[in-house]
mmCIF file of the N, C-alpha and C atoms, coordinates in Angstrom:
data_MODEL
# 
_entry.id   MODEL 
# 
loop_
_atom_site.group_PDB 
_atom_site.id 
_atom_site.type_symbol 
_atom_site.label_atom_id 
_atom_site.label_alt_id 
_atom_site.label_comp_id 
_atom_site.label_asym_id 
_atom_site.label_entity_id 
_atom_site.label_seq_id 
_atom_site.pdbx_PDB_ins_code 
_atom_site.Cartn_x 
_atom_site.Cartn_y 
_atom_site.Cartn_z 
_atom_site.occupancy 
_atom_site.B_iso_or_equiv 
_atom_site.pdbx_formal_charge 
_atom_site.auth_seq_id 
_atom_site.auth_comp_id 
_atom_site.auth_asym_id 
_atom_site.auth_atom_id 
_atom_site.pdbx_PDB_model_num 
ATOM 1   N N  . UNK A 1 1  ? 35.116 87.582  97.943  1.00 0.00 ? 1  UNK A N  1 
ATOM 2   C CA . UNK A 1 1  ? 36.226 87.010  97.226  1.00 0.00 ? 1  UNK A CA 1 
ATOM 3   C C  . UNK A 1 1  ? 37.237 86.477  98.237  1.00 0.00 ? 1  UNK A C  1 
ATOM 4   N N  . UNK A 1 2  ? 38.147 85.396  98.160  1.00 0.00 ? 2  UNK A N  1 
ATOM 5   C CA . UNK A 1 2  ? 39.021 84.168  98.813  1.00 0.00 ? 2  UNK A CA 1 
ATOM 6   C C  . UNK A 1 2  ? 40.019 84.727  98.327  1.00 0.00 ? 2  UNK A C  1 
ATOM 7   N N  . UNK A 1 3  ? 41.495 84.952  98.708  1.00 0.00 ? 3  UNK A N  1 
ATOM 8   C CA . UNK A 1 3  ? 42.573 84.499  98.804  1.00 0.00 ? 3  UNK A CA 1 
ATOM 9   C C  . UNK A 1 3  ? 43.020 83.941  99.500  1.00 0.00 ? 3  UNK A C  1 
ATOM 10  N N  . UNK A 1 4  ? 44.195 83.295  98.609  1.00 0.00 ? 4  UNK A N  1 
ATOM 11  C CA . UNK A 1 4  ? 45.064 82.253  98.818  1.00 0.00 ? 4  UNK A CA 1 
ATOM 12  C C  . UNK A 1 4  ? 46.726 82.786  98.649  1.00 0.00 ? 4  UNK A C  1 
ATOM 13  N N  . UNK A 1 5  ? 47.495 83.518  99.754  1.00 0.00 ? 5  UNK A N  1 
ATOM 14  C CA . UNK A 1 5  ? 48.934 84.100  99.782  1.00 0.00 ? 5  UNK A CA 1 
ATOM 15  C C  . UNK A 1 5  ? 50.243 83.383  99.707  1.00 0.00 ? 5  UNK A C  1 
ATOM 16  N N  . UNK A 1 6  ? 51.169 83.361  99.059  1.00 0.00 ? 6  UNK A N  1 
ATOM 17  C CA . UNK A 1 6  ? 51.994 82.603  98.987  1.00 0.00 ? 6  UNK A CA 1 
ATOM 18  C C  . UNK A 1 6  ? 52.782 83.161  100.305 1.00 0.00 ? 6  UNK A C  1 
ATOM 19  N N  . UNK A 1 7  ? 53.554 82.008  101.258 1.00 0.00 ? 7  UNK A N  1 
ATOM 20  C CA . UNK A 1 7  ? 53.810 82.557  102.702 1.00 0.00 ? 7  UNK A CA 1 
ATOM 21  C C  . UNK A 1 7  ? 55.365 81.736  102.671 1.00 0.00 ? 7  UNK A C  1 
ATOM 22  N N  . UNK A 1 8  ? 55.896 82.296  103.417 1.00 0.00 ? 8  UNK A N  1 
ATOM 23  C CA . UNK A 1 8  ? 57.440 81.315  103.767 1.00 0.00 ? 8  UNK A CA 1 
ATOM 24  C C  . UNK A 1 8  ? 57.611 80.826  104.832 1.00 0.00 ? 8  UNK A C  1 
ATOM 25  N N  . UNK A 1 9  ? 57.752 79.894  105.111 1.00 0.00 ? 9  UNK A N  1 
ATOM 26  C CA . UNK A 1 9  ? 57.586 79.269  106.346 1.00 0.00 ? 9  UNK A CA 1 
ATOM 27  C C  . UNK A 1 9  ? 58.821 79.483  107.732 1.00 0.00 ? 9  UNK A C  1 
ATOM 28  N N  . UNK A 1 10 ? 58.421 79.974  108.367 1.00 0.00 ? 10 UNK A N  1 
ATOM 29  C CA . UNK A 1 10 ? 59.919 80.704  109.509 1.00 0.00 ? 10 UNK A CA 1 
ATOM 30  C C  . UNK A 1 10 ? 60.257 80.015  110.208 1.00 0.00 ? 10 UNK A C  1 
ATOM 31  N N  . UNK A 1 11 ? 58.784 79.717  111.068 1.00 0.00 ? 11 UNK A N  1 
ATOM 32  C CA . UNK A 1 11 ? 59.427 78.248  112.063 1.00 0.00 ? 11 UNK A CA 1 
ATOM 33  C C  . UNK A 1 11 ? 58.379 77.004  112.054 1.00 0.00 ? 11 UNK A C  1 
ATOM 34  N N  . UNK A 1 12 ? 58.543 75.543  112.209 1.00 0.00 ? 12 UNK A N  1 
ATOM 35  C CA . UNK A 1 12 ? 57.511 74.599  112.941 1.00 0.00 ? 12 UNK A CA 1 
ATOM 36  C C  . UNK A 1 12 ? 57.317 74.608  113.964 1.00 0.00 ? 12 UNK A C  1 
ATOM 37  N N  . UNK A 1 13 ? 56.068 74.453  114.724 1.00 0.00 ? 13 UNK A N  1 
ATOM 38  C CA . UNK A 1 13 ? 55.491 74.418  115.638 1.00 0.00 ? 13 UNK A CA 1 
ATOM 39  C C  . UNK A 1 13 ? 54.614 73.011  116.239 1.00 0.00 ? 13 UNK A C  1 
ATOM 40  N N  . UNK A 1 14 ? 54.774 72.885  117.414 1.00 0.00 ? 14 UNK A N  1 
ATOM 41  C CA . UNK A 1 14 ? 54.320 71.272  117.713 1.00 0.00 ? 14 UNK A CA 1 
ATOM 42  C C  . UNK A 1 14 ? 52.351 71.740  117.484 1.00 0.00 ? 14 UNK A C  1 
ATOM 43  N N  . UNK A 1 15 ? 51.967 70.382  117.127 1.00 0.00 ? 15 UNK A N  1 
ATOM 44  C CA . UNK A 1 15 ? 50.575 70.586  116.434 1.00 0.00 ? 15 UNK A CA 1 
ATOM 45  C C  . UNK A 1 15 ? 50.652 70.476  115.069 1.00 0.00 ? 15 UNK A C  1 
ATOM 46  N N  . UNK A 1 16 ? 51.904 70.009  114.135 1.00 0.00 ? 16 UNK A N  1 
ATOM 47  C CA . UNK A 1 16 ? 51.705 70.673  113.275 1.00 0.00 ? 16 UNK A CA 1 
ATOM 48  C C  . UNK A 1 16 ? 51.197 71.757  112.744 1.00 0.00 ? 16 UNK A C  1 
ATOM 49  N N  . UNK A 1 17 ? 51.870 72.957  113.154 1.00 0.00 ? 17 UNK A N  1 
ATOM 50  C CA . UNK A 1 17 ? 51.462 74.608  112.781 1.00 0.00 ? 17 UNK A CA 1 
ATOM 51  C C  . UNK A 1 17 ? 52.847 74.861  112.326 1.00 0.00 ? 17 UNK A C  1 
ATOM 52  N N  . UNK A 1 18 ? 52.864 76.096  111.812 1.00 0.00 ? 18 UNK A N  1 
ATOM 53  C CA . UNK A 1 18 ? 54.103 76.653  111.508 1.00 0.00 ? 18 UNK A CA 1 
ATOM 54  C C  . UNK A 1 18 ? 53.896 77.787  111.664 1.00 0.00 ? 18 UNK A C  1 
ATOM 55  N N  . UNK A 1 19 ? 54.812 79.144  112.042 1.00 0.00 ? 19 UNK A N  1 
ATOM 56  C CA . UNK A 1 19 ? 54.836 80.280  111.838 1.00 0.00 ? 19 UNK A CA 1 
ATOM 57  C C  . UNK A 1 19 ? 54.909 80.948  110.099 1.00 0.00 ? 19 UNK A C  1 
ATOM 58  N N  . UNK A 1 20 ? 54.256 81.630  109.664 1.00 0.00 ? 20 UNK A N  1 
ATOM 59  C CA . UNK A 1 20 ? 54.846 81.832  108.329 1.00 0.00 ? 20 UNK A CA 1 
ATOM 60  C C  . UNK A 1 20 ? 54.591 83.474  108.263 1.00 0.00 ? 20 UNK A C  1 
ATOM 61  N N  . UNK A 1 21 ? 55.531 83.857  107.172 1.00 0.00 ? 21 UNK A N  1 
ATOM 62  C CA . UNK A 1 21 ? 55.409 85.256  106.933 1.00 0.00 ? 21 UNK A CA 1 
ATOM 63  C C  . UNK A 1 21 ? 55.273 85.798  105.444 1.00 0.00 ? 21 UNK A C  1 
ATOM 64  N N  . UNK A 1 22 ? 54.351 86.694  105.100 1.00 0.00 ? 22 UNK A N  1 
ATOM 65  C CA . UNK A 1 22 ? 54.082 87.101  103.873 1.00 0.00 ? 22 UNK A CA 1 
ATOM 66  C C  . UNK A 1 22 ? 53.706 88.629  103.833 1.00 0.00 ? 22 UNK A C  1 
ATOM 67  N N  . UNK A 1 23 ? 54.277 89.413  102.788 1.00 0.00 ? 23 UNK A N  1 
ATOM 68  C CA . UNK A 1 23 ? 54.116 91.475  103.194 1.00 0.00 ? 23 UNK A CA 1 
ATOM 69  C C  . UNK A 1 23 ? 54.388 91.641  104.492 1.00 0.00 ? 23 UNK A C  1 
ATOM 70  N N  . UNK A 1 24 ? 55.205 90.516  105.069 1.00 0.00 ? 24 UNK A N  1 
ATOM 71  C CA . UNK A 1 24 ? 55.838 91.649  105.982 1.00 0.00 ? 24 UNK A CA 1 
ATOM 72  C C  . UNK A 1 24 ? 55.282 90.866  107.463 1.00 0.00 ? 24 UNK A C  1 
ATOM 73  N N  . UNK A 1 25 ? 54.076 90.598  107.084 1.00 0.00 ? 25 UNK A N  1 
ATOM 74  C CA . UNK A 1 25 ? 53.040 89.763  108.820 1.00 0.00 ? 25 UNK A CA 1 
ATOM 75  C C  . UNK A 1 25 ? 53.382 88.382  109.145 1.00 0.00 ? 25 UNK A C  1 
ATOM 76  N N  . UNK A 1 26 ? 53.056 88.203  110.200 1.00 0.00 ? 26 UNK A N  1 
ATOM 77  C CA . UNK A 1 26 ? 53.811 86.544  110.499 1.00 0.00 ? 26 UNK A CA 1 
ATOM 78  C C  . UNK A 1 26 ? 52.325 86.315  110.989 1.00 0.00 ? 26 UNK A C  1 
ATOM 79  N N  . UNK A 1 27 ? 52.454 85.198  110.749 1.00 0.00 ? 27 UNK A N  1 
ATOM 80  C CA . UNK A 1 27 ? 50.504 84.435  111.300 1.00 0.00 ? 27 UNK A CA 1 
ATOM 81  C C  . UNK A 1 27 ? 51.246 83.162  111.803 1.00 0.00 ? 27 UNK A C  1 
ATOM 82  N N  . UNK A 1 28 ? 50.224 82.421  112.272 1.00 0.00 ? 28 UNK A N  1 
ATOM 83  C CA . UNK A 1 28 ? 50.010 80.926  112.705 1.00 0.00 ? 28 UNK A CA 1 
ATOM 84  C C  . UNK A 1 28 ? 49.607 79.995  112.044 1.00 0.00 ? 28 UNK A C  1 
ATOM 85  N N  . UNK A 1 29 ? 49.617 79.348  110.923 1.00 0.00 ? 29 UNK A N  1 
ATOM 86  C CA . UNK A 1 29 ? 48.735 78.325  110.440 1.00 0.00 ? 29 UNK A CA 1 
ATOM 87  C C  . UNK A 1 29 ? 49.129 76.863  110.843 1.00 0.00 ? 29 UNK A C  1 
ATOM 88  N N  . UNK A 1 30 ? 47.663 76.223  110.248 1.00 0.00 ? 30 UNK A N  1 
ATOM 89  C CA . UNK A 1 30 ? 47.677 75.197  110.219 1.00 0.00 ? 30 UNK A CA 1 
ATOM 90  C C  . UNK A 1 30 ? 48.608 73.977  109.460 1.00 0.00 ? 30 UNK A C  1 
ATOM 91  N N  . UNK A 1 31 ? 49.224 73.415  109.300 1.00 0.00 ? 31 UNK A N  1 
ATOM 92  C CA . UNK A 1 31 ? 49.969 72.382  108.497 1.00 0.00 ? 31 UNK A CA 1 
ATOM 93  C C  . UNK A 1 31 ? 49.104 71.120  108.227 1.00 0.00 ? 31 UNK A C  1 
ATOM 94  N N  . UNK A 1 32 ? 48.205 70.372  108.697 1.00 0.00 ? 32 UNK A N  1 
ATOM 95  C CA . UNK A 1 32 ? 46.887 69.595  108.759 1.00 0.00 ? 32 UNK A CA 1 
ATOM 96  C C  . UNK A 1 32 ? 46.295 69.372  106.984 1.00 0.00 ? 32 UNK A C  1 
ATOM 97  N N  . UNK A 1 33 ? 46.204 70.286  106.450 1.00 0.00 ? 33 UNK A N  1 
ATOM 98  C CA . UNK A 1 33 ? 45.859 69.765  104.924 1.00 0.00 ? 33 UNK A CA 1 
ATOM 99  C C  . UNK A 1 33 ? 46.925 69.750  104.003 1.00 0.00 ? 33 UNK A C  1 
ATOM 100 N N  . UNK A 1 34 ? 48.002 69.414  104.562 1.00 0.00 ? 34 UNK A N  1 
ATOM 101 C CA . UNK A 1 34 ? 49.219 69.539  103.519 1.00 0.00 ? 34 UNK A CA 1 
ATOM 102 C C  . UNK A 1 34 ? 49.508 68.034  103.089 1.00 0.00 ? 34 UNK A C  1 
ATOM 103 N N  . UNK A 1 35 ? 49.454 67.710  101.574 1.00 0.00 ? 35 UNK A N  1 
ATOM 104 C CA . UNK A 1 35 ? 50.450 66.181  101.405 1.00 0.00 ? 35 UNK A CA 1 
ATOM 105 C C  . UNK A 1 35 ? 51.777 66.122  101.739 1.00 0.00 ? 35 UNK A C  1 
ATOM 106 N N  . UNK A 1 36 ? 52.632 67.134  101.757 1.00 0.00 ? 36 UNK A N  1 
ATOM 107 C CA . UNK A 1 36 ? 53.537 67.224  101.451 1.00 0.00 ? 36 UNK A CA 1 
ATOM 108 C C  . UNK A 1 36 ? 54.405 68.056  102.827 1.00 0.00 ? 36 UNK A C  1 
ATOM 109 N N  . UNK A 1 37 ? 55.683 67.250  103.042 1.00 0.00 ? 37 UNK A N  1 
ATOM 110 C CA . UNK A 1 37 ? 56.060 67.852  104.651 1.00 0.00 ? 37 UNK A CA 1 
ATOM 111 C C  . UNK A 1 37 ? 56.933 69.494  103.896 1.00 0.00 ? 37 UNK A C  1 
ATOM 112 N N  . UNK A 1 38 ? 57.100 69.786  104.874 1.00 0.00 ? 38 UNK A N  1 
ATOM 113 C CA . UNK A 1 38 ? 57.428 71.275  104.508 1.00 0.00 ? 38 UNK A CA 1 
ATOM 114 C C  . UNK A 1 38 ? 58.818 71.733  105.436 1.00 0.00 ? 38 UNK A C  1 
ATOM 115 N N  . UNK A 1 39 ? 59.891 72.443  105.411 1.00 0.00 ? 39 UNK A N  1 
ATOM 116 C CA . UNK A 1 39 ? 60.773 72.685  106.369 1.00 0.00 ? 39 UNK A CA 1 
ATOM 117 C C  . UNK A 1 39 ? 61.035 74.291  106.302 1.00 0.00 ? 39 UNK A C  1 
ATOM 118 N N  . UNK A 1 40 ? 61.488 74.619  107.231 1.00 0.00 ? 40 UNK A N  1 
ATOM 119 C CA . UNK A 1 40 ? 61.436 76.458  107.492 1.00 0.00 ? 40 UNK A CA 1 
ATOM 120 C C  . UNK A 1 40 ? 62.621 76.696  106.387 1.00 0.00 ? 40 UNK A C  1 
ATOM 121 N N  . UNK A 1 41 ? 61.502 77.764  105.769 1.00 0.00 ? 41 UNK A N  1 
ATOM 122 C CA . UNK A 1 41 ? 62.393 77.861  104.389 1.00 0.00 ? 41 UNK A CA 1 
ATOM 123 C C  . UNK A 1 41 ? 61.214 78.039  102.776 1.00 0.00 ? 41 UNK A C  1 
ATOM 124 N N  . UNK A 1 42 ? 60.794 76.847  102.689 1.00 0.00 ? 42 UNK A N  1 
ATOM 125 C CA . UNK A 1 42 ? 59.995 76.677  101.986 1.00 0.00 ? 42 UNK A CA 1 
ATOM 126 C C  . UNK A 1 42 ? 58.820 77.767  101.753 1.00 0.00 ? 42 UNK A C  1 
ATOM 127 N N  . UNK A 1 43 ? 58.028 76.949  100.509 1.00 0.00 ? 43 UNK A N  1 
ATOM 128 C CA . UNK A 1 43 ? 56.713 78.307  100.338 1.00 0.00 ? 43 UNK A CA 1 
ATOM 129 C C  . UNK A 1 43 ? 55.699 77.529  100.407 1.00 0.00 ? 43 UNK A C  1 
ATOM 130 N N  . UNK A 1 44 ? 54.526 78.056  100.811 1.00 0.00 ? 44 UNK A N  1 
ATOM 131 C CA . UNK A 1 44 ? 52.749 77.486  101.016 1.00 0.00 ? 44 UNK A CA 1 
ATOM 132 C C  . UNK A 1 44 ? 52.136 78.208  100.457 1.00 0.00 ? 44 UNK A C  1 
ATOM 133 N N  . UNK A 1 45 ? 51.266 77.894  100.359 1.00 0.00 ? 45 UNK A N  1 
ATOM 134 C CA . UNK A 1 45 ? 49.996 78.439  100.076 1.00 0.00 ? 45 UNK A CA 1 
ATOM 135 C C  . UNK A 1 45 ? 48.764 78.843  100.986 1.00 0.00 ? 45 UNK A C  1 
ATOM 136 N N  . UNK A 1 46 ? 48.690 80.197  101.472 1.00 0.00 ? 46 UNK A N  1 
ATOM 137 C CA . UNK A 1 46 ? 47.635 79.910  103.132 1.00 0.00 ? 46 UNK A CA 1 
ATOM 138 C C  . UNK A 1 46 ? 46.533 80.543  102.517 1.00 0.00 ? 46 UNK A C  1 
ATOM 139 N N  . UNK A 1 47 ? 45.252 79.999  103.251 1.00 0.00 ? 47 UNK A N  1 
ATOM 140 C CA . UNK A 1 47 ? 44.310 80.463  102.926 1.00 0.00 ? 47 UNK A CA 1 
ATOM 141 C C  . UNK A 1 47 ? 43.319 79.920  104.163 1.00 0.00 ? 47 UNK A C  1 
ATOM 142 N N  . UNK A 1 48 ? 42.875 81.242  104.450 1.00 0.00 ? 48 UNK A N  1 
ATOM 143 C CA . UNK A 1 48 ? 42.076 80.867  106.046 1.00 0.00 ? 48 UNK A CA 1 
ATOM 144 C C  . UNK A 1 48 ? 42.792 80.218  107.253 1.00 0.00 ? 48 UNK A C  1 
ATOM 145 N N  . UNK A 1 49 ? 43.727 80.441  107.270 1.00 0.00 ? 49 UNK A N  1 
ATOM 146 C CA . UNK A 1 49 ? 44.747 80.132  108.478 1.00 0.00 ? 49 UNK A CA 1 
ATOM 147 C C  . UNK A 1 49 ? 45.215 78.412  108.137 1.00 0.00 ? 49 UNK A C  1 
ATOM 148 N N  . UNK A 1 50 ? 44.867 77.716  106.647 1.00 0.00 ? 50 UNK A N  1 
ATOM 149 C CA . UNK A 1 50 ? 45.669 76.791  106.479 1.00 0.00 ? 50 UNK A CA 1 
ATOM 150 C C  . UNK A 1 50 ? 46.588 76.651  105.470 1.00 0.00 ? 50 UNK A C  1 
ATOM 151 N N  . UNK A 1 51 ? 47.977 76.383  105.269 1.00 0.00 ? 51 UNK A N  1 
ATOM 152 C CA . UNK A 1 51 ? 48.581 75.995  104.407 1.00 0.00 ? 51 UNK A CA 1 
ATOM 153 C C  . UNK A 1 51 ? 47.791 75.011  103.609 1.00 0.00 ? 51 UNK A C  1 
ATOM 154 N N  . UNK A 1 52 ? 47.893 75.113  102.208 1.00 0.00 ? 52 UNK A N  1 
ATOM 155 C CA . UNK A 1 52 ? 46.643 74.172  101.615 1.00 0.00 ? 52 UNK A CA 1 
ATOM 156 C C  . UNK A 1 52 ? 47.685 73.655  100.269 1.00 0.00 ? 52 UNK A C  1 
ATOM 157 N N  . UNK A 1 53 ? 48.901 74.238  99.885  1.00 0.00 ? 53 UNK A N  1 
ATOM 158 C CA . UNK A 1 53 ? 49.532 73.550  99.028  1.00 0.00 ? 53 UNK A CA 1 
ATOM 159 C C  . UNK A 1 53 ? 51.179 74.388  99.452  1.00 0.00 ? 53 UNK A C  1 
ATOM 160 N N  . UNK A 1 54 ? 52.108 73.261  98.832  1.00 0.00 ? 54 UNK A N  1 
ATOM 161 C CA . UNK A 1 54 ? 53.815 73.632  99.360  1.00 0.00 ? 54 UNK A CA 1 
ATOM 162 C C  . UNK A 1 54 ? 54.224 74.595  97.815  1.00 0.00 ? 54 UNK A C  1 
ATOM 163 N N  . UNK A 1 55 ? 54.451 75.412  97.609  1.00 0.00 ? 55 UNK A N  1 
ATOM 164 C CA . UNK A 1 55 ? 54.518 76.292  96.143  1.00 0.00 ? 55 UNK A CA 1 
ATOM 165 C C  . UNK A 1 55 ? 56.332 75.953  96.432  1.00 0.00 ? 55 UNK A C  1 
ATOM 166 N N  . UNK A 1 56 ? 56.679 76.335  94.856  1.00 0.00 ? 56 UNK A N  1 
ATOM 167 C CA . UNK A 1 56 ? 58.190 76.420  94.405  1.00 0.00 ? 56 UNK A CA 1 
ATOM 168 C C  . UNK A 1 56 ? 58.683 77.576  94.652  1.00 0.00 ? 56 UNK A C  1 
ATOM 169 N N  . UNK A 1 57 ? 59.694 77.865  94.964  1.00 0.00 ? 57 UNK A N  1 
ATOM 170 C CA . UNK A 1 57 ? 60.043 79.522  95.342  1.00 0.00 ? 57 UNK A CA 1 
ATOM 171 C C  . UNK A 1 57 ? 59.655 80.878  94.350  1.00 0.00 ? 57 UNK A C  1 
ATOM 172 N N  . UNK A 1 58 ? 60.443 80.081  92.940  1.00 0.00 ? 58 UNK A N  1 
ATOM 173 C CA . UNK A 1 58 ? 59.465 81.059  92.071  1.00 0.00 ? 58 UNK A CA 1 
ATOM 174 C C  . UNK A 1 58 ? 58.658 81.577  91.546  1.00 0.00 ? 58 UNK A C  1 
ATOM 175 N N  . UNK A 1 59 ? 57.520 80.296  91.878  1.00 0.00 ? 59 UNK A N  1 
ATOM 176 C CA . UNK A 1 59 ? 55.810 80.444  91.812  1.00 0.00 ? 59 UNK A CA 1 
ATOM 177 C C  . UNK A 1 59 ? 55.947 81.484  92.615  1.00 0.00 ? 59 UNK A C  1 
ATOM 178 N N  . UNK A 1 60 ? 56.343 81.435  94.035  1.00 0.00 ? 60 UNK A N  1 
ATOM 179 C CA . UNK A 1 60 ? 55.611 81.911  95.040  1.00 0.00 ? 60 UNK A CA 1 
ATOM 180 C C  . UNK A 1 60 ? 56.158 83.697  95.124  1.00 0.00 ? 60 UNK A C  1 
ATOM 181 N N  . UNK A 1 61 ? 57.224 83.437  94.469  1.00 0.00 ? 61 UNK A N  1 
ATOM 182 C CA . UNK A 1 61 ? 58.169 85.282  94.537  1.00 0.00 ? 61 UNK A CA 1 
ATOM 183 C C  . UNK A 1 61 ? 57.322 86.174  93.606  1.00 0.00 ? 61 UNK A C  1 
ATOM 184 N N  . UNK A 1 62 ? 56.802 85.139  91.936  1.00 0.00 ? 62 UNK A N  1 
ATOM 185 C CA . UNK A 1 62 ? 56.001 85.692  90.983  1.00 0.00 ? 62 UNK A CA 1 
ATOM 186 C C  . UNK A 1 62 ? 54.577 85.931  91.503  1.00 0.00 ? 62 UNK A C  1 
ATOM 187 N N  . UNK A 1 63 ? 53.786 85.384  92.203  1.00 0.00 ? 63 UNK A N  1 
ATOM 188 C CA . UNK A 1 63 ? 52.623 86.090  92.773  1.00 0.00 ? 63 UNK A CA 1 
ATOM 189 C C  . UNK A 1 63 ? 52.629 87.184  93.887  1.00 0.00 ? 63 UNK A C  1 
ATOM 190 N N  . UNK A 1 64 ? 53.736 87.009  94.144  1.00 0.00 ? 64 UNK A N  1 
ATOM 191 C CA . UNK A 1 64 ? 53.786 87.817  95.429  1.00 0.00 ? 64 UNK A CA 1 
ATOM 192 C C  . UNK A 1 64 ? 54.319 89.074  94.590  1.00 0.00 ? 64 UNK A C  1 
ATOM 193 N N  . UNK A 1 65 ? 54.815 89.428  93.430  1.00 0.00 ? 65 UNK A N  1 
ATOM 194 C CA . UNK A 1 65 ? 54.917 90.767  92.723  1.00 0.00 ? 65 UNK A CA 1 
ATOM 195 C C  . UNK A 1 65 ? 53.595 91.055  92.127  1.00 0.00 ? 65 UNK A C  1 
ATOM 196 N N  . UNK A 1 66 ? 53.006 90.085  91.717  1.00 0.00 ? 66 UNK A N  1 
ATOM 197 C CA . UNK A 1 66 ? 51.661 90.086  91.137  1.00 0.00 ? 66 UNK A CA 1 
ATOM 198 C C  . UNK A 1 66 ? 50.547 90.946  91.536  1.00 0.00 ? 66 UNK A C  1 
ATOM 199 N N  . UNK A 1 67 ? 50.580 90.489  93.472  1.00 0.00 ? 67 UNK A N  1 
ATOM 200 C CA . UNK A 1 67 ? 49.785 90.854  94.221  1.00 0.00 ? 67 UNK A CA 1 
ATOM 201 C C  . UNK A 1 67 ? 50.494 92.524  94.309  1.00 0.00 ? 67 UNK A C  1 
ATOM 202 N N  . UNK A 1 68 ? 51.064 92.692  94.519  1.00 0.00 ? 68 UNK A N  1 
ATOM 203 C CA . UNK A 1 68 ? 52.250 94.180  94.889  1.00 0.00 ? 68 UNK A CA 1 
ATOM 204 C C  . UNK A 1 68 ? 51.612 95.069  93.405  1.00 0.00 ? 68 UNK A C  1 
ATOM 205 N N  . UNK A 1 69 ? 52.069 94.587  92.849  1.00 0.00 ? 69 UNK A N  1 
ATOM 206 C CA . UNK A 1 69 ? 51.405 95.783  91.605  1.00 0.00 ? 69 UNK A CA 1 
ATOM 207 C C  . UNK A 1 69 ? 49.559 95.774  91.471  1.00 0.00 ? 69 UNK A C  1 
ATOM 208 N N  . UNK A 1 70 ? 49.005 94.796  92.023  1.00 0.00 ? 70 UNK A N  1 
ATOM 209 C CA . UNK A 1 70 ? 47.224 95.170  92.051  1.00 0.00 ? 70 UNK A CA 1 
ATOM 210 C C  . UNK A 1 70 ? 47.727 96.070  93.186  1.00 0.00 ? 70 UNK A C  1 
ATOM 211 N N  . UNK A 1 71 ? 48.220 95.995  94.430  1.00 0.00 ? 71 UNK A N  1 
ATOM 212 C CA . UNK A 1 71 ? 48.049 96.857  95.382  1.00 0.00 ? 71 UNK A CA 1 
ATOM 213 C C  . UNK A 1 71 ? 48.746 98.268  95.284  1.00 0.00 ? 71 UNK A C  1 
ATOM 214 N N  . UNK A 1 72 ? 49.482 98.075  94.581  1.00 0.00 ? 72 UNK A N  1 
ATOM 215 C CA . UNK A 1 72 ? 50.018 100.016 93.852  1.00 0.00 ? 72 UNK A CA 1 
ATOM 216 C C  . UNK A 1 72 ? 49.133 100.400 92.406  1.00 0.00 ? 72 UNK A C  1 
ATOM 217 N N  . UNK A 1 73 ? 47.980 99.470  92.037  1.00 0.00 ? 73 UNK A N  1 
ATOM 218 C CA . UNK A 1 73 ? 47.136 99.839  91.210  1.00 0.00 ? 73 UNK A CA 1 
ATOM 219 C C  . UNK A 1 73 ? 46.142 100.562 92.117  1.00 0.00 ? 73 UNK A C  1 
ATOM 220 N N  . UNK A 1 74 ? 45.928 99.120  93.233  1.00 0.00 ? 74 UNK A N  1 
ATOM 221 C CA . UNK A 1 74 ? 44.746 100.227 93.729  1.00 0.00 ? 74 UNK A CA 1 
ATOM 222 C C  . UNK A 1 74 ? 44.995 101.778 94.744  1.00 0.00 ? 74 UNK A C  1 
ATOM 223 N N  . UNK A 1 75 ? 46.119 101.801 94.949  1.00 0.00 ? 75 UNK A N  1 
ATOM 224 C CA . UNK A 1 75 ? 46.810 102.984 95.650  1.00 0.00 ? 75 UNK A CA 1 
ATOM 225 C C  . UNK A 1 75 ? 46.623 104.280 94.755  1.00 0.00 ? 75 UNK A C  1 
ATOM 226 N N  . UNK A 1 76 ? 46.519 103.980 93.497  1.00 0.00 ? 76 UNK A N  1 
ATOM 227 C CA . UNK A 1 76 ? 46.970 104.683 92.668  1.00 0.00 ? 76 UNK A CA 1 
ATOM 228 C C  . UNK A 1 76 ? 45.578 105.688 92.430  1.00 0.00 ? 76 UNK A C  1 
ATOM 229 N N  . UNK A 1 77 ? 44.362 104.458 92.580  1.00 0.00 ? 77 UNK A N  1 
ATOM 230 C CA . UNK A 1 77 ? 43.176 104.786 91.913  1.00 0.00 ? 77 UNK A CA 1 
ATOM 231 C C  . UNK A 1 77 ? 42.677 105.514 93.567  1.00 0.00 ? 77 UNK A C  1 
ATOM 232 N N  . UNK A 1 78 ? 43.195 105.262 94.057  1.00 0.00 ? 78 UNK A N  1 
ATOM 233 C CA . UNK A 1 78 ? 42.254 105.710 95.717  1.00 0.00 ? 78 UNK A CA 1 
ATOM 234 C C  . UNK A 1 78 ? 41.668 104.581 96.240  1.00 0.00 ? 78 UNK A C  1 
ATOM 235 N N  . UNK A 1 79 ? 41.543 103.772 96.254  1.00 0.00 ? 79 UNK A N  1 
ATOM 236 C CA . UNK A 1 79 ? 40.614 102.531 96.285  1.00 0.00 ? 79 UNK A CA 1 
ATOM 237 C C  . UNK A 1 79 ? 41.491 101.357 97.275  1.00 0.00 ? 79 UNK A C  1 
ATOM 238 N N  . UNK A 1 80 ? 40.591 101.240 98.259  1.00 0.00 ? 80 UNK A N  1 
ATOM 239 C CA . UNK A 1 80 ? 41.816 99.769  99.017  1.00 0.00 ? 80 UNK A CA 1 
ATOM 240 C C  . UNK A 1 80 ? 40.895 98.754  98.631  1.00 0.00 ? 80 UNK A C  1 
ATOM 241 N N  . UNK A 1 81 ? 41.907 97.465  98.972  1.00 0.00 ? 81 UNK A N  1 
ATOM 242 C CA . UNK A 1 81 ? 40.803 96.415  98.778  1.00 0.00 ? 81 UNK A CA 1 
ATOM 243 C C  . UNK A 1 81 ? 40.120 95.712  100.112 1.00 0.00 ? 81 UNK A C  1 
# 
């Protein structure tokens, strides 16, 4: 199974990359499949180390609780994913 994390973007990076952070981790991605320019601040969509779409803040706050309660479901049951 693929996910796709909604991430906030912290800083740009030459290469088009950006730093982004999501639960807490900061990664590296790619900026390369994006239509749409993006500025530190904003929300993406990463998946496999690329930003693949620019999300609205509240898309991106509502999955990111989404994801938080499967992961205190599976805490709950014993089970990681």
């Amino acid at each position: 199974m693929c996910l796709s994390v909604p991430s906030r973007v912290l800083e740009l990076r030459e290469g088009n990359n950006a730093v982004v952070e999501s639960f807490g981790t900061k990664r590296l991605v790619s900026l390369e499949l994006l239509q749409d320019s993006v500025s530190v601040g904003d929300w993406v969509l990463v998946h496999v180390g690329f930003a693949i779409q620019k999300l609205d803040e509240d898309y991106a706050l509502e999955t990111l609780k989404l994801f938080e309660k499967l992961l205190e479901q599976e805490d709950e049951l014993g089970n990681s994913l």
